[in-house]
C-alpha positions as CSV (number, residue, x, y, z in Angstrom):
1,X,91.2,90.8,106.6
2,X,90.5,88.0,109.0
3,X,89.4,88.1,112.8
4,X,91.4,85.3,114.8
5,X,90.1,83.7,118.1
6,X,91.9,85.5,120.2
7,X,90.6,89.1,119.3
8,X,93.4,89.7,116.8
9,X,93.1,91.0,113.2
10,X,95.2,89.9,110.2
11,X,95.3,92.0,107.0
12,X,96.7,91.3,103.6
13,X,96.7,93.1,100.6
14,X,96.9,96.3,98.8
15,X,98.1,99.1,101.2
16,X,98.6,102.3,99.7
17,X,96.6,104.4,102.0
18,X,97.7,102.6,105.5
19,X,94.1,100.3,105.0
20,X,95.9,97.1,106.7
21,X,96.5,99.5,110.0
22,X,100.0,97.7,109.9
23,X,101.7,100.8,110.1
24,X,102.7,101.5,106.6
25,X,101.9,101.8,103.0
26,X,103.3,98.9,102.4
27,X,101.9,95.8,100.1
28,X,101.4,92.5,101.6
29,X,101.1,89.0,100.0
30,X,100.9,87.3,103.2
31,X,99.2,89.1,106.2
32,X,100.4,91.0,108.8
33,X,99.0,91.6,112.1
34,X,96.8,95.3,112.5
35,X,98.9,97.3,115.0
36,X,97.2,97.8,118.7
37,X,94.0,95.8,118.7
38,X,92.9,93.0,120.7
39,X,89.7,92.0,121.9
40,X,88.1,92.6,118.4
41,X,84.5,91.1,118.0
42,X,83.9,92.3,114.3
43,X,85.7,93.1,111.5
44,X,84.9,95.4,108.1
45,X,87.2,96.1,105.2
46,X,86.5,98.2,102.9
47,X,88.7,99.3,99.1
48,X,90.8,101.7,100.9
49,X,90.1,101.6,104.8
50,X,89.0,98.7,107.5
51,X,86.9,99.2,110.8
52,X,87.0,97.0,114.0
53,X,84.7,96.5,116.8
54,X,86.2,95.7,120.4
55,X,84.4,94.0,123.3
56,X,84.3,97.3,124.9
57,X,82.0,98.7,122.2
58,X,85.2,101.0,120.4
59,X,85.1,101.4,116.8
60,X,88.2,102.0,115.2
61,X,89.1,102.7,112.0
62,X,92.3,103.0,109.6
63,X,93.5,103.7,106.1
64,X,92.0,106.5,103.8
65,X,90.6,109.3,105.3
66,X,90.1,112.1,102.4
67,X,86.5,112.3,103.0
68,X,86.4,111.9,107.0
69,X,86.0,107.9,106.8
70,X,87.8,107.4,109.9
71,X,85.8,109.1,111.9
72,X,88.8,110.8,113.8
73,X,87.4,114.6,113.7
74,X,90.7,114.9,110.7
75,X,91.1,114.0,107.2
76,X,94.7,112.2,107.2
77,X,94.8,108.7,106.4
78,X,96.0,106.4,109.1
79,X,98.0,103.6,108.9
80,X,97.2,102.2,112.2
81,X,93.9,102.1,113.8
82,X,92.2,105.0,115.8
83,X,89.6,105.6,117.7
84,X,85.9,106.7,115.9
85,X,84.7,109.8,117.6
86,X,81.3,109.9,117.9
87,X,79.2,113.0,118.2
88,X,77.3,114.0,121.4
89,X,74.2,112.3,120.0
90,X,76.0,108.6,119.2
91,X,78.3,108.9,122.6
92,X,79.6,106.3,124.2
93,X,77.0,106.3,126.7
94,X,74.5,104.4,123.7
95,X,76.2,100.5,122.9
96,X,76.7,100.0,119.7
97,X,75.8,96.7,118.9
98,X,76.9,96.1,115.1
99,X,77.7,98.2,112.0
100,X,78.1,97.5,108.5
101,X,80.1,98.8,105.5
102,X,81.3,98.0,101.7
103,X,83.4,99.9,99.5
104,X,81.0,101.0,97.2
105,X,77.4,100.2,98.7
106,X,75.0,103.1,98.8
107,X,74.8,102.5,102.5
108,X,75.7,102.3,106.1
109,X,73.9,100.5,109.0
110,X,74.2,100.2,112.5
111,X,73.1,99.7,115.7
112,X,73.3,102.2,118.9
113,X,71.1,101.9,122.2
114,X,71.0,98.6,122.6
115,X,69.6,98.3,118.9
116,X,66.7,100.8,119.9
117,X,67.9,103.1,116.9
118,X,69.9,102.5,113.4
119,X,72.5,104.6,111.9
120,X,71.5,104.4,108.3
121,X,74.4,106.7,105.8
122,X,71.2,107.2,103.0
123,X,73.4,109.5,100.4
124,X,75.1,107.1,97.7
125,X,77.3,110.1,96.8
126,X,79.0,110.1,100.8
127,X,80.5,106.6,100.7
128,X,81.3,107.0,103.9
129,X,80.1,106.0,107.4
130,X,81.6,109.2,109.3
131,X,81.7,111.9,106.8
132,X,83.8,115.4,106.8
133,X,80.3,117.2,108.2
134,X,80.6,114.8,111.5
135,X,77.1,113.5,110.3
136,X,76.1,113.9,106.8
137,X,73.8,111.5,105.8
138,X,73.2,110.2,108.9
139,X,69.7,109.3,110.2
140,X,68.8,107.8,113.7
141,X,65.6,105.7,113.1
C-alpha cells in the first residue's frame, strides 16, 4: 500500500479476501485506489487485511475478517474499508494517536488518550488487533 499527499491510499497486490478495500477480490499488478478514504494520515497492511488512520482520528479497516480483525462488531470480510468500533472503554471520546500491526507479529500497539495509555494485543495466538471477544488480548497500560 502507499499513502499519497493528498490523504489518498493506493493498494496493489494479492486480493482474495477484499485486503486492497478496492471493492473486490480482485488481483492487481498495478494499484488501485482504496474505495472512500481521504484524509488518511497512516497507513498499515497486513497478509490479508489493511488499516487506515484519518485526520479525524477514525480507524478503518478492510479485507479478512474471520477472526474479528476489522473491528466492525461482524466477522465478514470487507472489501472496502469500514469503520473500527471501539468499545465503551477505547471511545471516540480518547484520540488515538498511532497504532501498529504486522501479519504475523505477536503484537499490537497503540496509542489512546493523548498517548496517556497503550493498547498492547499480548496473545501471539490472536493475531489480531480487534478480536471476535471485542477485546481479547487487550491491555490498557
Amino acid at each position: 500500500m502507499a499513502l499519497k499527499a493528498d490523504g489518498t491510499v493506493l493498494a496493489w497486490g494479492y486480493n482474495t479476501s477484499g485486503q486492497l478495500g478496492d471493492g473486490t477480490n480482485t488481483d492487481r499488478n498495478t494499484p488501485v485506489p482504496v474505495s472512500g478514504l481521504s484524509d488518511v494520515i497512516a497507513i498499515a497492511a497486513g497478509s490479508s487485511h489493511s488499516l487506515a488512520f484519518d485526520r479525524d482520528g477514525n480507524v478503518l479497516a478492510w479485507g479478512y475478517n474471520f477472526f474479528g480483525q476489522l473491528g466492525d462488531g461482524i466477522n465478514d470480510d470487507s472489501p472496502v474499508p469500514v469503520e473500527v468500533q471501539f468499545s465503551d472503554e477505547l471511545s471516540s471520546d480518547k484520540a488515538i494517536t498511532s497504532f501498529s500491526f504486522a501479519g504475523f507479529d505477536p503484537e499490537v500497539v497503540g496509542e489512546i488518550d493523548e498517548g496517556e495509555k497503550t493498547i498492547i494485543v499480548e496473545e501471539p495466538s490472536d493475531r489480531s488487533g480487534w478480536h471476535e471477544d471485542r477485546g481479547l488480548g487487550l491491555i490498557i497500560v
